[in-house]
N, C-alpha and C positions, 0 to 999 in steps of 0.2 A: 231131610238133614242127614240122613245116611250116607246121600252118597257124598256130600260137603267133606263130613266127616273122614270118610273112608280115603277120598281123594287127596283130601290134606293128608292123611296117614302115605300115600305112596309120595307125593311128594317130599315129607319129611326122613323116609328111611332109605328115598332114593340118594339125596344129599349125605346123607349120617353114612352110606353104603359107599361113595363114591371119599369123601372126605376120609372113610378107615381104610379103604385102600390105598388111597394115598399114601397114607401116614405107616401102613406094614407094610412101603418097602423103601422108609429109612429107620424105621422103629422096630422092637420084636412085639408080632402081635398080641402076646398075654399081657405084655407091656400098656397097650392101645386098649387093650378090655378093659386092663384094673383101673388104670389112672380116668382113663373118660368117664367109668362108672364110680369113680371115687367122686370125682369132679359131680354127677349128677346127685350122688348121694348126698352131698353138702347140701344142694337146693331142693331137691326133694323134703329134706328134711325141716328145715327152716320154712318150707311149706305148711308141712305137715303140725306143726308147731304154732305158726301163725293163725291154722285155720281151725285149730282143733281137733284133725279128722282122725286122732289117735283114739277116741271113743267111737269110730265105726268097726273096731276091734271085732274079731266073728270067724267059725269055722269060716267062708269063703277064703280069709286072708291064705290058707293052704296052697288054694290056687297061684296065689302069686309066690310062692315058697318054694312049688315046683316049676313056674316059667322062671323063677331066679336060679333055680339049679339047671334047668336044661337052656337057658340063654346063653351065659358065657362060652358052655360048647358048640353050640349054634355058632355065634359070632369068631371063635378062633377060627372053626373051619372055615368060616366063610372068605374073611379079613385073608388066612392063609394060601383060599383061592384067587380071590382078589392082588394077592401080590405073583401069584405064580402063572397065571393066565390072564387074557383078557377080558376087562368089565361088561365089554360088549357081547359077551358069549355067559359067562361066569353068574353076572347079576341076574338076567331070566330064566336059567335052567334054577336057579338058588330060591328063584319064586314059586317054582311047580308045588313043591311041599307046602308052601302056605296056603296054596287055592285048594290043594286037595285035603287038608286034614281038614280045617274050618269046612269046610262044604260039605266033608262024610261026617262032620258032628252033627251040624246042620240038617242033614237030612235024615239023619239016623233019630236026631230029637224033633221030627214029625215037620220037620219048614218043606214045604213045594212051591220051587219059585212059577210066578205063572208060565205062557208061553213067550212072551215077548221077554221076560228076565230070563228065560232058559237058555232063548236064543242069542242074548246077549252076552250067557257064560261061558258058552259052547266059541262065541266068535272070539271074546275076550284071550281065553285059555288059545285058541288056536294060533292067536296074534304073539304069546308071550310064548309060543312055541318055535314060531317062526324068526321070533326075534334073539333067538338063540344060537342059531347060526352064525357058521365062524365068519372072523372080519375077513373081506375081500386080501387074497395074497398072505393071510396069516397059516401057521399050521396046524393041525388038528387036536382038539383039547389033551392036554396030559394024562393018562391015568387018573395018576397021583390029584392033580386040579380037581379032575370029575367026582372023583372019592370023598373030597373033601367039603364038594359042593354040593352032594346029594346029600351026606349028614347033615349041612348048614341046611338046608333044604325040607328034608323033615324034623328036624330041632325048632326051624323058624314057625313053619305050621303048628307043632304041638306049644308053642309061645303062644301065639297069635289063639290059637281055642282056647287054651287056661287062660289069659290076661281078660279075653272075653265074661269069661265065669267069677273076676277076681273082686268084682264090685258090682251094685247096682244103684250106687250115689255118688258125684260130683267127689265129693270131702273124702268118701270112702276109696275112691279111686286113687284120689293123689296118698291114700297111707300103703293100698296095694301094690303103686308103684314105688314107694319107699321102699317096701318091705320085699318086693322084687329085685330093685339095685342094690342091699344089703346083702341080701342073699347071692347074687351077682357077683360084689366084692370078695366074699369070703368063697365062694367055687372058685375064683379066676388069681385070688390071692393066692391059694392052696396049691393051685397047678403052676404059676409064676415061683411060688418055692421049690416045688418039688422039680421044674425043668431046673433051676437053677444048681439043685444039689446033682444034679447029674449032669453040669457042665454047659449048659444051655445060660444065653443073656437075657439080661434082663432091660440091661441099658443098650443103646446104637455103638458101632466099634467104632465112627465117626463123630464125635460131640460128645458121646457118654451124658451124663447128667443134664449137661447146658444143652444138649441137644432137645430132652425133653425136655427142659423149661420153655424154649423157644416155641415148642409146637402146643402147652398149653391151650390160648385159645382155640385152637384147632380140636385138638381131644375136648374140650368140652362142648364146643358147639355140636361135636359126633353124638358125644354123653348125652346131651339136652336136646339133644334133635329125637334120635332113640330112643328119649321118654320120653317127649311129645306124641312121638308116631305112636305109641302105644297106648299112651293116654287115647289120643282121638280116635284111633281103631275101638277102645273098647266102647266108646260111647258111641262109636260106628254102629257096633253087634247089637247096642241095647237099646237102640232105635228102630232096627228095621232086622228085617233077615241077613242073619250069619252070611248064608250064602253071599247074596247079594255083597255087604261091605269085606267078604273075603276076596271075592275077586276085582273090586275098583282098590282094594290096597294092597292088592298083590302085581299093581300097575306101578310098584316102583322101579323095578327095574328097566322101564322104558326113562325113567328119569336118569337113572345111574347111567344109561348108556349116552344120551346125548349130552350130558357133563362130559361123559369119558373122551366125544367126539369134537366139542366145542373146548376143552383145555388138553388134551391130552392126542388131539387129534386123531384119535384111532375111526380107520374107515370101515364106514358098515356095506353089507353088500346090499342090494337091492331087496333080497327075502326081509330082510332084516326092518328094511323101515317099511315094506309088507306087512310085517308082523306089529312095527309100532302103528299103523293107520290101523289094522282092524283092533286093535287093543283098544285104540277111540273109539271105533265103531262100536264095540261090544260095551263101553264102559257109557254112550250117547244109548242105548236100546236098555242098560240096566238103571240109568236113570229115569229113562221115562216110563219105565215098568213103573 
């Protein structure tokens, strides 16, 4: 089940990845954070409500207190890079940090994956290396993009280890990703005020308010996709080895890219879908580990 798990995790945040970048660049992205996470916090809550799981209360919930204060920074840079470069470059360099931190927690708290999972991580990681590569006739990543993408990058990893850590029951999960998107709300509120008092939008210069009403569904499906994927990652981690469901759900960004290629038509080069077949490969050897 790990790897069910883990896979539906990169499916879900490749969608949620591909949908925020869309939406920051007609929206402002603090914008795209607060309201999709406000959006999730509605249904988290009325979850969390329905099921009771507000009695799984416990030190662990910390965990999710700190991936609610380093998510939202995670997500602007990323969403930021996503609007200023290409998804097909941007989304798998954004995933290195998730395979590497989960992996050095992983193995620092005593996991050895066998040989055939090793070789599987080793192919995995080379695939979403490769798949990183600029799009055929495009130009080479901005600075500014790369900066932004290497924070989202290790912000996403140290998410992805604490949301791991934040529960070890069904009920208690759905209160730690409550208690996640709260804390989400309130870092991503704080910083949409404070750009605002220094001149910065809040709303699009195009539609203003009705523009965000319009995109509604949209922000939420991002919202709800993004606590899904987190959800199923962390029941990924406490299934099987860390290692293992860190690098089949850090095979989202082979999702982001071929949305980005099939709607947005952006062309990949030949390394590049290089890099999505061994990403199979390697995610075909960590499941049969």
């Amino acid at each position: 089940m790990t790897a069910v798990f883990a896979l539906t995790t990169s499916l879900l945040w490749g969608l949620a990845d591909f949908g925020g970048g869309l939406l920051t660049r007609r929206i402002p992205a603090l914008t795209v954070v607060l309201v999709s996470q406000l959006l999730a916090v509605g249904v988290l809550g009325t979850v969390v409500v329905a099921t009771g799981a507000w009695t799984e209360a416990g030190p662990r919930l910390w965990f999710a207190v700190a991936a609610g204060a380093v998510g939202p920074a995670a997500m602007l840079a990323f969403y930021r890079a996503l609007a200023l470069g290409p998804m097909g470059i941007v989304a798998p360099l954004g995933a290195l940090g998730g395979v590497a931190v989960p992996i050095g927690v992983g193995i620092a708290a005593g996991e050895r994956p066998g040989p055939l999972q090793f070789t599987g991580i080793a192919i995995a990681v080379t695939g979403v290396v490769l798949a990183s590569g600029p799009a055929r006739g495009g130009t080479p990543i901005a600075r500014q993009t790369l900066m932004y993408t290497l924070l989202a990058a290790f912000g996403f990893g140290a998410v992805m280890a604490l949301i791991a850590e934040a529960s070890t029951t069904l009920t208690g999960l759905f209160l730690a990703l409550f208690v996640q998107r709260v804390c989400n709300v309130l870092v991503g509120g704080t910083a949409l005020w404070v750009s605002v008092r220094r001149g910065g939008r809040a709303l699009p210069q195009d539609g203003g308010a009705g523009a965000v009403r319009a995109a509604l569904p949209a922000l939420a499906f991002v919202g709800l996709a993004d606590v899904a994927a987190n959800g199923t990652y962390n029941l990924a981690a406490n299934s099987g080895p860390v290692t293992v469901a860190a690098v089949l759900a850090s095979l989202y960004p082979v999702v982001t890219a071929l949305a980005a290629r099939g709607v947005l038509s952006e062309r990949l080069r030949s390394m590049q879908a290089a890099g999505a077949g061994l990403a199979l490969v390697g995610t075909v050897l960590l499941a049969a580990g």
